[in-house]
VOFIKE-310541 format. One record per residue (C-alpha): x, y, z; chain; residue in three letters. Coordinates in steps of 0.25 Angstrom, whole numbers, plus 5000, padded with zeros to 4 digits. Layout:
[r [X Y Z] A ALA]
...
This chain:
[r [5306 4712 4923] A UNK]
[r [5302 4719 4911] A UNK]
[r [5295 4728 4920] A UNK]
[r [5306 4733 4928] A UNK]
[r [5315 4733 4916] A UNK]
[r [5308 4745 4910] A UNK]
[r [5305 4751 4924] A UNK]
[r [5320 4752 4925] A UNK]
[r [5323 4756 4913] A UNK]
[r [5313 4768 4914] A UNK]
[r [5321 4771 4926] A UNK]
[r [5334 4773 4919] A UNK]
[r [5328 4781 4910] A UNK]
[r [5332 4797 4912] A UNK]
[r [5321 4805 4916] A UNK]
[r [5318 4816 4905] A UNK]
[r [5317 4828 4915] A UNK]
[r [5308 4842 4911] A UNK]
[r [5305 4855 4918] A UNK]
[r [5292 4860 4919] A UNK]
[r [5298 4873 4910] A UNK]
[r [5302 4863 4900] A UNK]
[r [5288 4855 4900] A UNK]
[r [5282 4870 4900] A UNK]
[r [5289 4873 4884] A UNK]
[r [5284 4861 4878] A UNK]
[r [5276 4866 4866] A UNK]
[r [5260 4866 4867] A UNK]
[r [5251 4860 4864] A UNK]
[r [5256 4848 4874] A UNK]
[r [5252 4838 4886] A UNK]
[r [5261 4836 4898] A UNK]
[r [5258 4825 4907] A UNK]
[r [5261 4826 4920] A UNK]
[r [5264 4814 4928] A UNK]
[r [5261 4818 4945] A UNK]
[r [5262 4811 4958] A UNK]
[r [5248 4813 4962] A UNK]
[r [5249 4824 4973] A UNK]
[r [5261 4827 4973] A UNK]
[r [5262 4843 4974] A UNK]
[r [5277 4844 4966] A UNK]
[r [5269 4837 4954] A UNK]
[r [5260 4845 4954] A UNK]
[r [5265 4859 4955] A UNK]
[r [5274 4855 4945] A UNK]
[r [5260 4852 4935] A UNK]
[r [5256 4865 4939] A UNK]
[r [5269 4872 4934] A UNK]
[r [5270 4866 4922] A UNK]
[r [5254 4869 4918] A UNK]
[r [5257 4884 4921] A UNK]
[r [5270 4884 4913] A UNK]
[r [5261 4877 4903] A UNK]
[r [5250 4888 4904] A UNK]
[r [5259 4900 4900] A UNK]
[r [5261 4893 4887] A UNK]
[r [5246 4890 4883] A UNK]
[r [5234 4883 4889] A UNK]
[r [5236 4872 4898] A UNK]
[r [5227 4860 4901] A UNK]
[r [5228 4851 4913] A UNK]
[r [5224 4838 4914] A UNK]
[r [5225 4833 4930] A UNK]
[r [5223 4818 4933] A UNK]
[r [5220 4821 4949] A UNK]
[r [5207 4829 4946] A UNK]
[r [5196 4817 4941] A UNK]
[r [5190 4822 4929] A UNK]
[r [5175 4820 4934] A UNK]
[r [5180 4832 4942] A UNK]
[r [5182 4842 4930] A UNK]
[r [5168 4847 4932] A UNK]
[r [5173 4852 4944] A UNK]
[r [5184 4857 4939] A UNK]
[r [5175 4866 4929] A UNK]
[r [5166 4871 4941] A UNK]
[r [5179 4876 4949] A UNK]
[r [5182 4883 4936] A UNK]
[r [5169 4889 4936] A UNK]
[r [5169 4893 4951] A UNK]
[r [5158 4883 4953] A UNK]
[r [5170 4874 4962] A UNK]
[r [5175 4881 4972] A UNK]
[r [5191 4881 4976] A UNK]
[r [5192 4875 4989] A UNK]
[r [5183 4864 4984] A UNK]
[r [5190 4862 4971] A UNK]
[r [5200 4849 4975] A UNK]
[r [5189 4841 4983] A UNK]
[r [5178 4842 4971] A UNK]
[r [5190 4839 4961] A UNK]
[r [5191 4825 4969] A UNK]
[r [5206 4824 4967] A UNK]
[r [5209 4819 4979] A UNK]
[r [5199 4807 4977] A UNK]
[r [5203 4805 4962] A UNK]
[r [5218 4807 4963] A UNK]
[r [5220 4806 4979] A UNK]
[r [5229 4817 4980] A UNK]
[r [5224 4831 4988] A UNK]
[r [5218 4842 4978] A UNK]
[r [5227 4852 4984] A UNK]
[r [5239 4845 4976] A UNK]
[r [5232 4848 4962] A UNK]
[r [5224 4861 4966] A UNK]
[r [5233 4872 4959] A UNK]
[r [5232 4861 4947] A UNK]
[r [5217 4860 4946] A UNK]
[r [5216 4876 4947] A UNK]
[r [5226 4879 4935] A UNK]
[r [5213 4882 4929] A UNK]
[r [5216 4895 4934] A UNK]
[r [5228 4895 4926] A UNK]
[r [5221 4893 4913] A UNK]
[r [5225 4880 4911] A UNK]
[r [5211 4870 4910] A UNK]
[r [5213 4859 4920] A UNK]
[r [5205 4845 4917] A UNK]
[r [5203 4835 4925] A UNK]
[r [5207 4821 4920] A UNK]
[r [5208 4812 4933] A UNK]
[r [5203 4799 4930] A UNK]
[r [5200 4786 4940] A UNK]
[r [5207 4773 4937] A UNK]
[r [5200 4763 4929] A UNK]
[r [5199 4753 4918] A UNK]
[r [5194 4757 4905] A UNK]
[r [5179 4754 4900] A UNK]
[r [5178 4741 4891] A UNK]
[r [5182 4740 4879] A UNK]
[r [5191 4754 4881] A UNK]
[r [5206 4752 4879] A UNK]
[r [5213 4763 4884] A UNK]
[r [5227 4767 4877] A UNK]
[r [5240 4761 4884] A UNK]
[r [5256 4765 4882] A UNK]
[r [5263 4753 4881] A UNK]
[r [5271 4747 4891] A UNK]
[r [5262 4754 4903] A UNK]
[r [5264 4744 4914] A UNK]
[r [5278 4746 4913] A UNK]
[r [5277 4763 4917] A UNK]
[r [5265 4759 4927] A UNK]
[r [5273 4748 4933] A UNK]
[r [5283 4755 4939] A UNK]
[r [5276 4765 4949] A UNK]
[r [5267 4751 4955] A UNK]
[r [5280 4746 4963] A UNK]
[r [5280 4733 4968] A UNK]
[r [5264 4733 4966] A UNK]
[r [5264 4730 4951] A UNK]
[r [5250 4728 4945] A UNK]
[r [5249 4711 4943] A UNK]
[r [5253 4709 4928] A UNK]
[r [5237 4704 4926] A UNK]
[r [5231 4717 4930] A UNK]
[r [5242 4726 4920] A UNK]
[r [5231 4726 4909] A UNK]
[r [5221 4731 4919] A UNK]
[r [5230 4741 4925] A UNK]
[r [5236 4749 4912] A UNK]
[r [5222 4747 4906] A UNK]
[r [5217 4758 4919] A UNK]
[r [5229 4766 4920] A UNK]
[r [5230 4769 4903] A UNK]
[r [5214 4770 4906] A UNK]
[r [5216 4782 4915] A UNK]
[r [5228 4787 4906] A UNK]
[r [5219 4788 4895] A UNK]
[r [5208 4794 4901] A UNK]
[r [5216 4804 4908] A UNK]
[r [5224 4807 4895] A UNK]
[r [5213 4809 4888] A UNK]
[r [5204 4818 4898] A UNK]
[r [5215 4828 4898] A UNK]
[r [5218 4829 4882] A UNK]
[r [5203 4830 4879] A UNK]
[r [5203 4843 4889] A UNK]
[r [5215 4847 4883] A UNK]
[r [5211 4857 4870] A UNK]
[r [5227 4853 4864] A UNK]
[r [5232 4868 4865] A UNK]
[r [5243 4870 4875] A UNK]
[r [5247 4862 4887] A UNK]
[r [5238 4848 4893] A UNK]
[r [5245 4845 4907] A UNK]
[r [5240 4832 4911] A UNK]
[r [5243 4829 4926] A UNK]
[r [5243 4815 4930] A UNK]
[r [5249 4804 4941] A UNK]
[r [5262 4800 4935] A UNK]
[r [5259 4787 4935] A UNK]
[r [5249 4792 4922] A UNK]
[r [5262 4798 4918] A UNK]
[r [5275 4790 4919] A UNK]
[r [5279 4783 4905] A UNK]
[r [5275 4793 4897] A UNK]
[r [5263 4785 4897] A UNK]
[r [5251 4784 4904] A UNK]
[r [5243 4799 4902] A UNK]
[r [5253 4806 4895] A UNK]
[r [5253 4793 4885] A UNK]
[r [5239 4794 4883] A UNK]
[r [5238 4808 4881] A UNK]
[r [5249 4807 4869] A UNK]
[r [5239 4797 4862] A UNK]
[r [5228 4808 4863] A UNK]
[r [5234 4821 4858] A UNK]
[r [5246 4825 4848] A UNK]
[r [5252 4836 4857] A UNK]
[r [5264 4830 4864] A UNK]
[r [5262 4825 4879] A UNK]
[r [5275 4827 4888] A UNK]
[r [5275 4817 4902] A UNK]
[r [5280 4823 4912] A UNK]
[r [5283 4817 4927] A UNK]
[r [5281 4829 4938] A UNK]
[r [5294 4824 4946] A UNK]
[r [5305 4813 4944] A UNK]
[r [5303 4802 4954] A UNK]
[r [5305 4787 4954] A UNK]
[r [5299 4782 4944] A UNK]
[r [5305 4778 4930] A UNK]
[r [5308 4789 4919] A UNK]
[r [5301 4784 4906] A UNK]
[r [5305 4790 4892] A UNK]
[r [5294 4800 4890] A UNK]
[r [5292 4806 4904] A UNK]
[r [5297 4820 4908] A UNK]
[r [5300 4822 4923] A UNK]
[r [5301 4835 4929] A UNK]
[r [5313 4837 4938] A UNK]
């Protein structure tokens, strides 16, 4: 009950709409955490627009979940014309990692050719080593409830679960701030369901630098508005 107590009362809640113009003002240096739906092309043209409007102000980082990080080396070879073009997405391993086609994030892992550092921060799934605890809002269940439906994870298994998912938060949080040299704009694009709450990445990431860090949904949908979260329109 409590559950779907505060799943409806994030519904009622008024979604605090942005522009990409708007998000493109804020004063530097700043972190913008992108919430996408994997592989969805809208989101991620949008994330392109905002890092170029972000790039006429000052340097940009951007920090993108769907590329693993083992596969920065390959990042720095196609840099380096050591990779070529056509064989850029398949050595990324995107599609196995994230399980979207490269083509939807190609435009995104060549903004290198913007001037803007691109770092991969992709991460797999799992529990923490012994004896590591990583960070957790409070009350995480209650945003990652929502989005499992009618399959909730079984209440003896919730400890497990946030423990992995605040895990991979973490991790990907703090890949992309240590990339991030603090001057200008770090763009951090991850699945929404890292997002959402204003928790999760964008949660973690607040703990590890003092520059603000905005939350920001790529598109209104179904799912609750939490206090915190900017949607575009």
């Amino acid at each position: 009950m409590l559950l779907l107590a505060l799943s409806l009362s994030a519904s009622a809640q008024e979604c605090e709409l942005t522009s990409l113009g708007r998000l493109a003002k804020e004063p530097s240096p700043a972190v913008f955490v992108l919430g996408e739906r994997k592989g969805t092309a809208p989101d991620q043209n949008r994330a392109l627009k905002l890092v170029k409007k972000l790039r006429n102000n000052g340097p940009v980082t951007l920090a993108l979940q769907a590329v693993p990080a083992s596969s920065q080396s390959v990042l720095d070879a196609w840099e380096q014309g050591q990779v070529l073009d056509e064989q850029l997405g398949s050595k990324l391993g995107i599609y196995t990692h994230y399980g979207h086609a490269p083509d939807r994030y190609d435009a995104l892992v060549r903004a290198k050719q913007l001037g803007v550092e691109v770092v991969a921060v992709g991460v797999a799934p799992e529990q923490p080593p012994e004896g590591v605890i990583a960070p957790q809002p409070p009350a995480y269940i209650h945003v990652l409830g929502p989005p499992m439906g009618a399959s909730p994870v079984p209440v003896e298994l919730e400890a497990r679960y946030l423990a992995m998912v605040a895990w991979s938060d973490h991790r990907i949080a703090k890949q992309a701030i240590d990339a991030w040299n603090g001057q200008g704009s770090l763009v951090i694009l991850a699945d929404r369901l890292h997002v959402e709450g204003d928790k999760g990445v964008s949660w973690q990431a607040s703990l590890m630098t003092e520059a603000p860090v905005h939350t920001v949904l790529l598109k209104r949908s179904d799912s609750p508005c939490y206090t915190g979260d900017l949607h575009l329109r």
